[in-house]
BAGU-725628 format. One record per residue: residue number from 0; residue in one letter; x, y, z of N, C-alpha, C, O in turn. Coordinates in steps of 0.2 Angstrom, whole numbers, plus 5000, padded with zeros to 4 digits. Example, Ala and Ser with C-alpha at 12.3 -4.5 7.8 and 13.67 -1.06 7.14 Angstrom:
<numis>
NUMI   n res  n.x  n.y  n.z ca.x ca.y ca.z  c.x  c.y  c.z  o.x  o.y  o.z
NUMI   0   A 5066 4972 5039 5062 4978 5039 5066 4984 5039 5071 4983 5042
NUMI   1   S 5064 4989 5035 5068 4995 5036 5064 5000 5039 5067 5006 5040
</numis>
This chain:
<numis>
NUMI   n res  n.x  n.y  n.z ca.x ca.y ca.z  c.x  c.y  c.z  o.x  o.y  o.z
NUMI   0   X 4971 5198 5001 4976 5200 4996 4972 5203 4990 4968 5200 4987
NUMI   1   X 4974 5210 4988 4971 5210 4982 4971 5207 4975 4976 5203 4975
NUMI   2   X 4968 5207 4969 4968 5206 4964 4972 5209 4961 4971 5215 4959
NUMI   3   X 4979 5206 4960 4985 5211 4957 4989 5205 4954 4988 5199 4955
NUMI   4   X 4993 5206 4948 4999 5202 4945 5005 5204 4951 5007 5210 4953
NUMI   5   X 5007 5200 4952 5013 5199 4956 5020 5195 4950 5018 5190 4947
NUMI   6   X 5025 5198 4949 5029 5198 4945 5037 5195 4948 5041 5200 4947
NUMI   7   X 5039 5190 4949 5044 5187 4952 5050 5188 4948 5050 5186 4942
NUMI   8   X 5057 5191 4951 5060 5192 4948 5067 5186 4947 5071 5184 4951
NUMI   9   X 5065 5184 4938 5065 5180 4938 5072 5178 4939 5074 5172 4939
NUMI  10   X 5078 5184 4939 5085 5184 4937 5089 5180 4946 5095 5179 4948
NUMI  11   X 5081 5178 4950 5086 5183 4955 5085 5173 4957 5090 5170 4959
NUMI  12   X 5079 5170 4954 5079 5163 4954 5076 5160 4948 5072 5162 4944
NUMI  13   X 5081 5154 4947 5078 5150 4940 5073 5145 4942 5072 5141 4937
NUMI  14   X 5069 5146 4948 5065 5139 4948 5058 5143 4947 5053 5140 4946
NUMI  15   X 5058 5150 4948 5052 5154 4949 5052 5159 4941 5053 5165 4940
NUMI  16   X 5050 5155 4937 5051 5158 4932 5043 5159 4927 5043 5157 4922
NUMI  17   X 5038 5163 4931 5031 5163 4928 5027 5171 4932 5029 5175 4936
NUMI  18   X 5021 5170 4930 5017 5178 4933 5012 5172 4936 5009 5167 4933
NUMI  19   X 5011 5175 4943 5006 5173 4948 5001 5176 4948 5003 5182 4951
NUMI  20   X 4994 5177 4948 4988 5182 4948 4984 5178 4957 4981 5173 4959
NUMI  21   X 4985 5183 4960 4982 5182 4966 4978 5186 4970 4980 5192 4971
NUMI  22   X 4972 5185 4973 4972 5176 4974 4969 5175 4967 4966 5179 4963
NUMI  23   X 4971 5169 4966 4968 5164 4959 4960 5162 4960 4956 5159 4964
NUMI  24   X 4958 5164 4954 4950 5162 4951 4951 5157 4946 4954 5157 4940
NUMI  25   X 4947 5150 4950 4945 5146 4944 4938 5145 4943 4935 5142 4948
NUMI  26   X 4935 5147 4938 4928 5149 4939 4927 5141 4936 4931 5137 4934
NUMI  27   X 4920 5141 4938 4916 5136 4934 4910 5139 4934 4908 5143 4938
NUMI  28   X 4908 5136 4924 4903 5137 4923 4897 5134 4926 4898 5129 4929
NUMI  29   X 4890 5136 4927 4885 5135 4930 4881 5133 4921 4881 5135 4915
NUMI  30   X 4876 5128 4926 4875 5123 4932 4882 5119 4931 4885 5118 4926
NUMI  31   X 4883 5116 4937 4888 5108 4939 4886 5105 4944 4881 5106 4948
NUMI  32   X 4891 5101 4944 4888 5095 4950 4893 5095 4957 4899 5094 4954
NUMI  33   X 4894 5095 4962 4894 5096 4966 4902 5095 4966 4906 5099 4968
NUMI  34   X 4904 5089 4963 4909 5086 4964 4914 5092 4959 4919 5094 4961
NUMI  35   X 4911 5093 4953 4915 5097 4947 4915 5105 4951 4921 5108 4951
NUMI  36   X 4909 5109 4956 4912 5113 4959 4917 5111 4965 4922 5114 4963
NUMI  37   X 4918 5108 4970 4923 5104 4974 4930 5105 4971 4934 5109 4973
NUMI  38   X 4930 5102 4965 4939 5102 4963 4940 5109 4961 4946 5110 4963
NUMI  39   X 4935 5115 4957 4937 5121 4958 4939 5124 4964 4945 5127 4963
NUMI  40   X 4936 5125 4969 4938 5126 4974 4944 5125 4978 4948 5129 4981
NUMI  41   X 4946 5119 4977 4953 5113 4980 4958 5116 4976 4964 5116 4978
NUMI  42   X 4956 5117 4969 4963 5120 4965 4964 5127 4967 4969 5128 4972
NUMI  43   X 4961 5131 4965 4959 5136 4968 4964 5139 4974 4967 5144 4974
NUMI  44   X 4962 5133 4981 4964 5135 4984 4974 5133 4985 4979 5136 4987
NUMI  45   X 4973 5127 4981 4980 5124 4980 4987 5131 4977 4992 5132 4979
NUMI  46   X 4985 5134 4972 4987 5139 4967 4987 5144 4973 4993 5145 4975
NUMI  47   X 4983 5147 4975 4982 5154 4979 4992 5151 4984 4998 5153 4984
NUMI  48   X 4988 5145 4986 4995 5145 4991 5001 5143 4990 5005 5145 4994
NUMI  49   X 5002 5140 4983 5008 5141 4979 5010 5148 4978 5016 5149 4978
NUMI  50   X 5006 5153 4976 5010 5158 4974 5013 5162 4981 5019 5164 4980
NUMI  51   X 5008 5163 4988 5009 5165 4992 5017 5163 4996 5021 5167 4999
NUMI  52   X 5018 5155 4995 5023 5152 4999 5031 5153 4994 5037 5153 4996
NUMI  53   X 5029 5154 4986 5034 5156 4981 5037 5163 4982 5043 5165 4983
NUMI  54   X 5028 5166 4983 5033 5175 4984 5037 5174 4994 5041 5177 4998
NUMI  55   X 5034 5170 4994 5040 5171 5002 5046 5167 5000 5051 5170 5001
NUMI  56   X 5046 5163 4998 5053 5161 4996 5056 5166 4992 5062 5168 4995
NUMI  57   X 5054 5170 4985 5057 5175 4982 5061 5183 4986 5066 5186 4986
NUMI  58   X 5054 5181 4991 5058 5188 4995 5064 5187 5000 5068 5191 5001
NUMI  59   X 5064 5181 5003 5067 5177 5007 5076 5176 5003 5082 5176 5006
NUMI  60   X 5075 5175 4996 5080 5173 4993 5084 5181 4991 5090 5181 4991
NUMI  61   X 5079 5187 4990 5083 5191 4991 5086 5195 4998 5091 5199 4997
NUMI  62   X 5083 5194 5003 5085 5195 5008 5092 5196 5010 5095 5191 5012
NUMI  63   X 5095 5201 5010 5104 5205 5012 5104 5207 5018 5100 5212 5019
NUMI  64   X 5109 5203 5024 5108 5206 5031 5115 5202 5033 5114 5196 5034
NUMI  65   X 5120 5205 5032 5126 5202 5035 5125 5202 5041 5122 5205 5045
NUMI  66   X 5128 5197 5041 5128 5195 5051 5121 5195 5053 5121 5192 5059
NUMI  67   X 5116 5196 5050 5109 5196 5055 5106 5191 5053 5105 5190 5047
NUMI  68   X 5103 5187 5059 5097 5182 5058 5090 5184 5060 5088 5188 5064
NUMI  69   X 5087 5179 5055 5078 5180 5055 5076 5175 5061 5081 5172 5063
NUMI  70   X 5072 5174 5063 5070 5170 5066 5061 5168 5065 5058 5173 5066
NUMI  71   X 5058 5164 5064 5053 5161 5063 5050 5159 5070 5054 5156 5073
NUMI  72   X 5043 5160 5073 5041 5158 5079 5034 5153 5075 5029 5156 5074
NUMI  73   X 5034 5148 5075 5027 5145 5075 5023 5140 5082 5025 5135 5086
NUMI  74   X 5018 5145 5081 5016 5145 5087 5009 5139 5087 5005 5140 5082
NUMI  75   X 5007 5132 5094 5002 5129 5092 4996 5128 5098 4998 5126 5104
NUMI  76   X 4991 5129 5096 4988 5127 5105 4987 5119 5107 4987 5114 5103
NUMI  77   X 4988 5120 5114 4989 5111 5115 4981 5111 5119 4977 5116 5120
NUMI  78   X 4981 5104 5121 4974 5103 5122 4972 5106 5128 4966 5108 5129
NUMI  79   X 4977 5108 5134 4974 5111 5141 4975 5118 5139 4976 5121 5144
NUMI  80   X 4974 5122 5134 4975 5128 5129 4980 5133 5129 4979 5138 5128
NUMI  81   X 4986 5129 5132 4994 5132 5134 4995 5132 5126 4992 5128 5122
NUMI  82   X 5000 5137 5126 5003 5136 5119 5011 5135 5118 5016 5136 5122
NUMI  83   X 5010 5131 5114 5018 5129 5112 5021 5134 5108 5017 5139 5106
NUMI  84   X 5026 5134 5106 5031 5138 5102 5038 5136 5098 5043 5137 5101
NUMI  85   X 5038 5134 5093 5045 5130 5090 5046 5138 5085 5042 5140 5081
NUMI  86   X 5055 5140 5087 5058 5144 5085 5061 5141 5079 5064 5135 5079
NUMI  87   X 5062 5145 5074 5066 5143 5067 5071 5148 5065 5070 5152 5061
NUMI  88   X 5079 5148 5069 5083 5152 5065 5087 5151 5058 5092 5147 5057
NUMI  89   X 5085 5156 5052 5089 5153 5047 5093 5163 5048 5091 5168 5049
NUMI  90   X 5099 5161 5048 5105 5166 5048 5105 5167 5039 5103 5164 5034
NUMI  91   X 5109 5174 5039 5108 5178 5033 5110 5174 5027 5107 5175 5021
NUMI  92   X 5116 5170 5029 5121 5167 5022 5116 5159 5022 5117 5154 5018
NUMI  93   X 5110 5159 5026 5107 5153 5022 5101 5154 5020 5097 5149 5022
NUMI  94   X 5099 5161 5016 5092 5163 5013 5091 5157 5006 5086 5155 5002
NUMI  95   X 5097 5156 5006 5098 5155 4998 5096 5149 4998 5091 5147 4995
NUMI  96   X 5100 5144 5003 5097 5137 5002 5091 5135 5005 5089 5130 5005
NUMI  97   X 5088 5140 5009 5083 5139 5011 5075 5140 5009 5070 5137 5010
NUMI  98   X 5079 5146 5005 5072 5147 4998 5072 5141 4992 5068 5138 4989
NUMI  99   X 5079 5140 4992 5078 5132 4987 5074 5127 4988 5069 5124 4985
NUMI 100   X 5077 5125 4996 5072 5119 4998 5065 5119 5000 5062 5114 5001
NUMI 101   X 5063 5127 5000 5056 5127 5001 5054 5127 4993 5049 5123 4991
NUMI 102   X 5057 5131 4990 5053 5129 4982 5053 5121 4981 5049 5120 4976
NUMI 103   X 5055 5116 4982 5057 5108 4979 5055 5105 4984 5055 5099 4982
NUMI 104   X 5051 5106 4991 5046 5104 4996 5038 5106 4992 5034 5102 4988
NUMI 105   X 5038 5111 4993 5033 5115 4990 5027 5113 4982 5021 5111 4981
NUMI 106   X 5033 5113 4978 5031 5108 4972 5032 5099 4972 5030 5096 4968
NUMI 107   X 5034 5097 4975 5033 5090 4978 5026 5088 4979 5023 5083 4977
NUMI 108   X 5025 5094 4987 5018 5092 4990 5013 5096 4986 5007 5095 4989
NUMI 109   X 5013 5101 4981 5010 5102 4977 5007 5098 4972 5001 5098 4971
NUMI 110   X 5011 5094 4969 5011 5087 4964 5007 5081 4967 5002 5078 4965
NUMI 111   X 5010 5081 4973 5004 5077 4978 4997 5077 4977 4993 5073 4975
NUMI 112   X 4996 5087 4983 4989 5088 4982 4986 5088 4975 4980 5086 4974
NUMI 113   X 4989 5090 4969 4984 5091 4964 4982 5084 4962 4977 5084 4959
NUMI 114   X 4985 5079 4963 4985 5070 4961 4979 5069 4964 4974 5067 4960
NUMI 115   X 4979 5070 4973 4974 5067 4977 4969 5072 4974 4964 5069 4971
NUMI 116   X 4969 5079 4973 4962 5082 4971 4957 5079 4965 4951 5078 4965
NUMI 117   X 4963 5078 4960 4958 5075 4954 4954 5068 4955 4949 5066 4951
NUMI 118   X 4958 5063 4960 4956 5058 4962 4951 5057 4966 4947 5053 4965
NUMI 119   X 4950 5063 4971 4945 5064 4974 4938 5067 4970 4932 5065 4970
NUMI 120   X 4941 5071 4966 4934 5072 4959 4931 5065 4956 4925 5064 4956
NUMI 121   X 4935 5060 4953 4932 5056 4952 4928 5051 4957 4923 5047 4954
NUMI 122   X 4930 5051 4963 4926 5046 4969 4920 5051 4969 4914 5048 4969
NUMI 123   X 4920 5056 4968 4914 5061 4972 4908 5061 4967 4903 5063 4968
NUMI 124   X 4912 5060 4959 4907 5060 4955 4902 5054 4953 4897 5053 4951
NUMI 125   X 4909 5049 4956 4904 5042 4954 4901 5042 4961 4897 5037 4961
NUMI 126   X 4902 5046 4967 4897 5045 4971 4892 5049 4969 4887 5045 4970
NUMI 127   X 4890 5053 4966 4884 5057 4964 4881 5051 4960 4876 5049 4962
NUMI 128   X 4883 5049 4956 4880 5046 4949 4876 5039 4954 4870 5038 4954
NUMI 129   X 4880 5036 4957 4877 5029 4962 4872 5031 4967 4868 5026 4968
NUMI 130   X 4872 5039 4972 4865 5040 4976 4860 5042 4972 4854 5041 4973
NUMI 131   X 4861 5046 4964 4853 5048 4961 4851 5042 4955 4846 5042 4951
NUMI 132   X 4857 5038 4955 4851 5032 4950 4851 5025 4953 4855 5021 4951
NUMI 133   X 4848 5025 4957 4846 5019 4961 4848 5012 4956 4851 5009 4960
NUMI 134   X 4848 5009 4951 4848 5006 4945 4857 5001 4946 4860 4996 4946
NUMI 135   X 4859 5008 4949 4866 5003 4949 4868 4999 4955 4870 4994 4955
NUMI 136   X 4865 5003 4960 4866 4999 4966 4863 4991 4965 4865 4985 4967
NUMI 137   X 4857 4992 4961 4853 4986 4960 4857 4980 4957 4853 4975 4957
NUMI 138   X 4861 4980 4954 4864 4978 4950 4872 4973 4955 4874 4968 4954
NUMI 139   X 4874 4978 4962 4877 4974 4964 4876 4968 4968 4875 4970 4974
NUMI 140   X 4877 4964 4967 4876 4955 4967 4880 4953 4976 4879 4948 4979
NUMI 141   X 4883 4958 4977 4887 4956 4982 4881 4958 4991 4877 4962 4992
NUMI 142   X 4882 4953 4994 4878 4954 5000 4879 4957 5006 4883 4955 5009
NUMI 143   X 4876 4961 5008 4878 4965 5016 4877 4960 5021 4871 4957 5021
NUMI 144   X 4881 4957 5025 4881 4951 5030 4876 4956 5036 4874 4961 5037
NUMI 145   X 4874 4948 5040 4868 4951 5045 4873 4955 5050 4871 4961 5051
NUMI 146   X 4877 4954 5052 4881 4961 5057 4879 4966 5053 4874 4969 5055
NUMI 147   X 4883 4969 5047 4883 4976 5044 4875 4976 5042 4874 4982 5039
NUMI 148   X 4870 4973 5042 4865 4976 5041 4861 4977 5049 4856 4980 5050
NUMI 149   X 4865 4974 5054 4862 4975 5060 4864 4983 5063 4862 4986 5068
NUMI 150   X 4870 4987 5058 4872 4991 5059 4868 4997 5059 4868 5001 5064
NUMI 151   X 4864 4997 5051 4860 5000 5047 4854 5002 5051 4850 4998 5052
NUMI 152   X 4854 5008 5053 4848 5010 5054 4841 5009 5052 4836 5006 5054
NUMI 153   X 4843 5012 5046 4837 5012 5039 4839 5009 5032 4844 5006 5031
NUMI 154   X 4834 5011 5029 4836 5006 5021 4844 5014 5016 4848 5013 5011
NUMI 155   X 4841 5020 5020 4845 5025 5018 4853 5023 5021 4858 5023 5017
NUMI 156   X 4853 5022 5027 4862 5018 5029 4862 5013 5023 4866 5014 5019
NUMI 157   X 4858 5008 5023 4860 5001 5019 4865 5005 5012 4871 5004 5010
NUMI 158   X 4859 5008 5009 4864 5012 5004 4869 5013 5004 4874 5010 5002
NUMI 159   X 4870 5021 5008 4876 5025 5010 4882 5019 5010 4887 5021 5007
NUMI 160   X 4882 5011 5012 4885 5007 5013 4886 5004 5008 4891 5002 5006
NUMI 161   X 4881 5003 5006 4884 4997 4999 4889 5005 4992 4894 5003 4988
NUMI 162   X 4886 5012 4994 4891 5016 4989 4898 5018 4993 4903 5019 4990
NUMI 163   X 4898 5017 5000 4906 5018 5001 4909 5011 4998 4915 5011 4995
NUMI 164   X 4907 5005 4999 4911 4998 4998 4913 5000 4990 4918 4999 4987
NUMI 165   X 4906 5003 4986 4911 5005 4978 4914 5010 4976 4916 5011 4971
NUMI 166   X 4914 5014 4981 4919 5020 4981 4926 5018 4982 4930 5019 4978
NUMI 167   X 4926 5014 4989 4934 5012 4994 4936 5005 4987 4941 5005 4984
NUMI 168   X 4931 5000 4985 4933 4996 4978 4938 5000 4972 4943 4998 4968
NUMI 169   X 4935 5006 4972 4936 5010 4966 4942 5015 4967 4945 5016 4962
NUMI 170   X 4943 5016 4972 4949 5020 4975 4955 5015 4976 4960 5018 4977
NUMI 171   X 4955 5008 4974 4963 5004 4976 4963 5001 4969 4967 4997 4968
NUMI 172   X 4958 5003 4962 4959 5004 4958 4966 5006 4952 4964 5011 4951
NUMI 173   X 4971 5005 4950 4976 5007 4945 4972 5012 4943 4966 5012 4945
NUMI 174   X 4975 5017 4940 4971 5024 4935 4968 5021 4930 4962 5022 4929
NUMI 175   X 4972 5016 4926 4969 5014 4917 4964 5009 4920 4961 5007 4914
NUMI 176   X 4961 5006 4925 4955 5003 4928 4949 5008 4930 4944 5007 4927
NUMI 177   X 4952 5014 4934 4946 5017 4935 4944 5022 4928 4939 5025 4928
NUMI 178   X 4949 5023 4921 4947 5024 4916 4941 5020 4913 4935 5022 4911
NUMI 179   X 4945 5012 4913 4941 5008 4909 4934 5007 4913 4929 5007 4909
NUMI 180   X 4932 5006 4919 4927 5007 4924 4922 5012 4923 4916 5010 4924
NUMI 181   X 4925 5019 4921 4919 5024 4917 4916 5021 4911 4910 5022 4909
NUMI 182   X 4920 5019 4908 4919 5018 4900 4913 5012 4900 4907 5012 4897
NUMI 183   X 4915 5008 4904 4910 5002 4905 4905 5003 4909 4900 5000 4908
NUMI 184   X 4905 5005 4914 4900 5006 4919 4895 5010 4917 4889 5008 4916
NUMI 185   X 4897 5017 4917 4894 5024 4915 4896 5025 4907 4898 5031 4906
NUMI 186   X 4896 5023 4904 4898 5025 4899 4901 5032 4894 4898 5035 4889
NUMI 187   X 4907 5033 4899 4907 5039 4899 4917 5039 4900 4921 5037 4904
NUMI 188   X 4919 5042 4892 4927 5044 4892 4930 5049 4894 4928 5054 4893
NUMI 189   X 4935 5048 4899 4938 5052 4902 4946 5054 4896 4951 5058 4898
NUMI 190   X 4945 5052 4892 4951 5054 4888 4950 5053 4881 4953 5048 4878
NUMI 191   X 4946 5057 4878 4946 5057 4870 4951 5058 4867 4957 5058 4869
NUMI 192   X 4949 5060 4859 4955 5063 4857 4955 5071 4858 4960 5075 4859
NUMI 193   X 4948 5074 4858 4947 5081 4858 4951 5085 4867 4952 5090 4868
NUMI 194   X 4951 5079 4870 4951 5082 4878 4958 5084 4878 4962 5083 4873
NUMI 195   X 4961 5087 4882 4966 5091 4884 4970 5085 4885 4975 5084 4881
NUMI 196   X 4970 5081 4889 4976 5076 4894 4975 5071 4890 4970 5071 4887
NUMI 197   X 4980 5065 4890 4979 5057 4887 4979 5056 4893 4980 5060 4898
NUMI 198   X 4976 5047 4893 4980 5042 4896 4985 5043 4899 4985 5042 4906
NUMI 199   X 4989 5043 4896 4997 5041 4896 4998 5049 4901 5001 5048 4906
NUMI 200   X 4997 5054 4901 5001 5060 4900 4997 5060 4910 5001 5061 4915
NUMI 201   X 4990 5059 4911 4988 5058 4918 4989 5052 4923 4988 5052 4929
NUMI 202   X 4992 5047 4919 4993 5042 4923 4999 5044 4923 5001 5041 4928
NUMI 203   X 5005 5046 4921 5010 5047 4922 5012 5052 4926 5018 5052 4928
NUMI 204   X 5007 5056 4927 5006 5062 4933 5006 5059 4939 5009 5062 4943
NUMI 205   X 5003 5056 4939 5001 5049 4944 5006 5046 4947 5006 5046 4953
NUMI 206   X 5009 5043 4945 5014 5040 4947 5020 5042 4948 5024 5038 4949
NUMI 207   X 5021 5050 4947 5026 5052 4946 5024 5056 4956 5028 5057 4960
NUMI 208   X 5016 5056 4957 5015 5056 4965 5018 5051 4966 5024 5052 4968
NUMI 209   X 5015 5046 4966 5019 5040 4969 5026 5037 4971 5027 5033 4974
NUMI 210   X 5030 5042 4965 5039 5042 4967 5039 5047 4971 5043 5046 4976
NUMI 211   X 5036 5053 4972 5036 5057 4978 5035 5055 4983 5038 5056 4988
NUMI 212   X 5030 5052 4984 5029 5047 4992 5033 5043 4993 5032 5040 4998
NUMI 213   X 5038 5039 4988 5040 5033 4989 5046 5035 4989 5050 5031 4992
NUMI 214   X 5050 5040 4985 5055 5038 4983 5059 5045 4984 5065 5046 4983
NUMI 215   X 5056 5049 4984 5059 5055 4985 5059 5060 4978 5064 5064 4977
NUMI 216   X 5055 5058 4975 5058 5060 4967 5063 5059 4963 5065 5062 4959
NUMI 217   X 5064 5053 4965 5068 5049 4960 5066 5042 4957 5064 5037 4959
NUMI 218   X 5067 5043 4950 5062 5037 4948 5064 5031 4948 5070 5030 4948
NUMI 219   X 5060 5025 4948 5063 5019 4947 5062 5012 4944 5056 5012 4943
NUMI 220   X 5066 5008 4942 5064 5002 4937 5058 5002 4936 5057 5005 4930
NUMI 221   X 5054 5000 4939 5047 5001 4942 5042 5004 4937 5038 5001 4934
NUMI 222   X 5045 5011 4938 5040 5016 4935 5040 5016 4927 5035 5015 4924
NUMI 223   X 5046 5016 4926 5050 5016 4919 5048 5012 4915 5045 5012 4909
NUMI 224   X 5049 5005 4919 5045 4999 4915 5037 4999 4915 5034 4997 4911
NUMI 225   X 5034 5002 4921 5025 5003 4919 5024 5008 4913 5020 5008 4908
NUMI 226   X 5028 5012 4914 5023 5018 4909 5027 5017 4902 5027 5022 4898
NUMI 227   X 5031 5011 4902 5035 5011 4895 5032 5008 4890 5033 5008 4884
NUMI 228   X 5026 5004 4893 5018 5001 4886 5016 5007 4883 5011 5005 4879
NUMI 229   X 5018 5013 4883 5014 5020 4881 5018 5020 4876 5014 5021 4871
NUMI 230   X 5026 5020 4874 5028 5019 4870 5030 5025 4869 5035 5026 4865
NUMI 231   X 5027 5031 4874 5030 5039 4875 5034 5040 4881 5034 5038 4886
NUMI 232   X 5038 5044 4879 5043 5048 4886 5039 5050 4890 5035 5054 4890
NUMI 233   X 5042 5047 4897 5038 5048 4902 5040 5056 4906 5043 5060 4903
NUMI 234   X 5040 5057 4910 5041 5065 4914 5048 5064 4917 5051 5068 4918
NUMI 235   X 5050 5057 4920 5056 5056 4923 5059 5050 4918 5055 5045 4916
NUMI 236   X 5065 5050 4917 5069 5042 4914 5072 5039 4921 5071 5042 4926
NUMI 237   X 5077 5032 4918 5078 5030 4924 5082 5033 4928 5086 5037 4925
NUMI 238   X 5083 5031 4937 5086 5036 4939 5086 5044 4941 5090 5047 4945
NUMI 239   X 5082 5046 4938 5083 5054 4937 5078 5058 4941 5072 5056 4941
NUMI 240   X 5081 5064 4944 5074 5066 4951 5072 5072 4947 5073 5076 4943
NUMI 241   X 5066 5072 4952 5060 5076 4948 5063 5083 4950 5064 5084 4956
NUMI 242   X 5065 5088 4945 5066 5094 4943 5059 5098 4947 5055 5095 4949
NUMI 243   X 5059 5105 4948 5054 5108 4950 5056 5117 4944 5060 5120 4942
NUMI 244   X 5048 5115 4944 5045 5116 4936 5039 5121 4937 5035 5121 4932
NUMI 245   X 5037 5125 4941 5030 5128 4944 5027 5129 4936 5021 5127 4935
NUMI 246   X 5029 5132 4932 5025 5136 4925 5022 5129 4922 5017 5129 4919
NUMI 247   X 5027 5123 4922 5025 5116 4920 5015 5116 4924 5009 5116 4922
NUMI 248   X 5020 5115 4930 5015 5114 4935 5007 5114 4935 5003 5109 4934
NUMI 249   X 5007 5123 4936 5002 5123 4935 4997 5126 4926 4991 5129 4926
NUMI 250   X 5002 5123 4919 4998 5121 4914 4995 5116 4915 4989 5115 4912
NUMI 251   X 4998 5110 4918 4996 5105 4919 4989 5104 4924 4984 5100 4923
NUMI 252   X 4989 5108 4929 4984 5109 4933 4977 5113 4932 4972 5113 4934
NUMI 253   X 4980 5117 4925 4973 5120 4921 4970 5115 4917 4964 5114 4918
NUMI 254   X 4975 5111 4912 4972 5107 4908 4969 5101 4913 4965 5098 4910
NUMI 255   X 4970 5098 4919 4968 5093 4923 4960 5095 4924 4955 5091 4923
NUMI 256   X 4961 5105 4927 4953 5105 4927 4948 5106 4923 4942 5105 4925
NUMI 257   X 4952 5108 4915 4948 5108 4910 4945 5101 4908 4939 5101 4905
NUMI 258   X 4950 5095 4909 4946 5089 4910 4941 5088 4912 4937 5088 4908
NUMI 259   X 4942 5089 4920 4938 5086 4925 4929 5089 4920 4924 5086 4919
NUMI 260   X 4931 5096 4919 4924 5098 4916 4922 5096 4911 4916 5098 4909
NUMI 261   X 4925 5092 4906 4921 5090 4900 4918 5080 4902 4914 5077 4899
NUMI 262   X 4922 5079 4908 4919 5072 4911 4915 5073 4913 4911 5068 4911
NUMI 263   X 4912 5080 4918 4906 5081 4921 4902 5084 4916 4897 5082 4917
NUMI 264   X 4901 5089 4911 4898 5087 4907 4895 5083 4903 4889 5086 4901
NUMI 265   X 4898 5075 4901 4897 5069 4900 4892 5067 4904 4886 5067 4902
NUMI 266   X 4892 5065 4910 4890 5062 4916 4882 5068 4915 4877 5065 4914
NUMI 267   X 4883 5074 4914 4877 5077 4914 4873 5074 4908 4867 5074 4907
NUMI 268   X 4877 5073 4904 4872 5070 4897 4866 5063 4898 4861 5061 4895
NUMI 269   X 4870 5061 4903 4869 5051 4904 4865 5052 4910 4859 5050 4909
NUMI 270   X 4867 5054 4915 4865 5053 4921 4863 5057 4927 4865 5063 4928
NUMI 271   X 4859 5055 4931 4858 5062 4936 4862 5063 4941 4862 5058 4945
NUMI 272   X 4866 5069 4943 4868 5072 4947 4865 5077 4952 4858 5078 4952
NUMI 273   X 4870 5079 4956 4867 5087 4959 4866 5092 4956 4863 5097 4958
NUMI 274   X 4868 5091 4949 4868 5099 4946 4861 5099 4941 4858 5104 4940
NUMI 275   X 4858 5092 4938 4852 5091 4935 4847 5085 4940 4843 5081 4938
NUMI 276   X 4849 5086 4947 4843 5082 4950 4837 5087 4954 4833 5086 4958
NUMI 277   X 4837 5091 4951 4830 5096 4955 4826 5098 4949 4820 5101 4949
</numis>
């Protein structure tokens, strides 16, 4: 596709109400660390496909054809290399709710992937930081049993193993845990006051995933009473389902990566990564 503005007319839908530049470039500056390039890409690639599945809904929602139906063929290879084929007919008078429910699926699992993206930034960079300073592995007290060390090829496995065990630790972590976990381990803030996002405003993103997988976008006691120690209005009150917001969306997805880069930054001041281990 080329580099062009795409211009969504916005009269024709109220959920689609922003300019898409596609495909989407999220540069990063050079040098970075492996993990700080990864999340560009991942967003990158997240945006390109939001715009792409928006303007088919847009065009979808203006689509006039009395009496006539579209038909959709998605086609899948199976294992003995026969193809399967599941038809999808949507008739003329239901462009409308069709294009709806793809926009309010679409930013659902949108909210999703960019949650999992930034969490996966932070696994990848505390895995960078754990394989180039041998210092912290040294430090963990806990013992590999003779099975798992019977596993271990080399002293190279022994590692990789003692770093996934603090990665997978690190991953059933709460958010304000894996905050305080940099602060204290690496000594290093993921939420100044200078930086884009608080606390409160990412952890609240957070779990506003977590009503999307659990809950359907509706919020609940649950949520309300965790992120009410914030003492700020949270993105949902009680009860109330998550609205679809793309222009919200992806400000929120700019500022997440402008984060992401002044963390890895930090981490460049302290510690060695990919981006200063050669």
């Amino acid at each position: 596709m080329n580099d062009k503005i795409i211009k969504l007319d916005e009269s024709k839908s109220e959920d689609i109400g922003q300019l898409l530049q596609l495909p989407y470039k999220s540069k990063v500056a050079k040098p970075k660390s492996d993990a700080l390039d990864d999340v560009h890409i991942r967003f990158t690639r997240l945006v390109n496909y939001i715009g792409e599945v928006l303007l088919t809904s847009h065009l979808a929602n203006k689509y006039d054809g009395s009496k006539i139906k579209k038909t959709f063929s998605i086609n899948s290879k199976n294992r003995d290399k026969s193809t399967s084929s599941l038809k999808i007919i949507v008739h003329s008078d239901e462009w409308k709710n069709f294009s709806v429910n793809l926009q309010e699926k679409l930013f659902y699992s949108s909210i999703v992937q960019l949650s999992t993206i930034y969490e996966v930034f932070l696994s990848e960079l505390m895995t960078e930081i754990l394989r180039h300073n041998d210092e912290w592995l040294e430090k963990d007290e806990r013992q590999i049993t003779v099975k798992e060390l019977f596993k271990c090829r080399n002293l190279t496995d022994a590692r990789f193993k003692l770093i996934d065990r603090k990665i997978l630790d690190f991953a059933m972590l709460s958010y304000p845990k894996k905050v305080e976990r940099f602060e204290k381990e690496f000594h290093v803030g993921l939420h100044h006051k200078s930086f884009p996002l608080t606390l409160f405003q990412v952890h609240d993103f957070l779990e506003v995933r977590n009503i999307i997988v659990h809950n359907d976008g509706y919020s609940s006691e649950q949520y309300v009473e965790r992120m009410g120690v914030y003492n700020q209005p949270p993105l949902l009150e009680k009860k109330q389902k998550l609205t679809v917001h793309f222009s919200w969306f992806l400000d929120f997805g700019q500022k997440l990566i402008f984060l992401c880069n002044l963390v890895d930054e930090q981490i460049d001041n302290k510690w060695t990564t990919s981006r200063n281990s050669s």
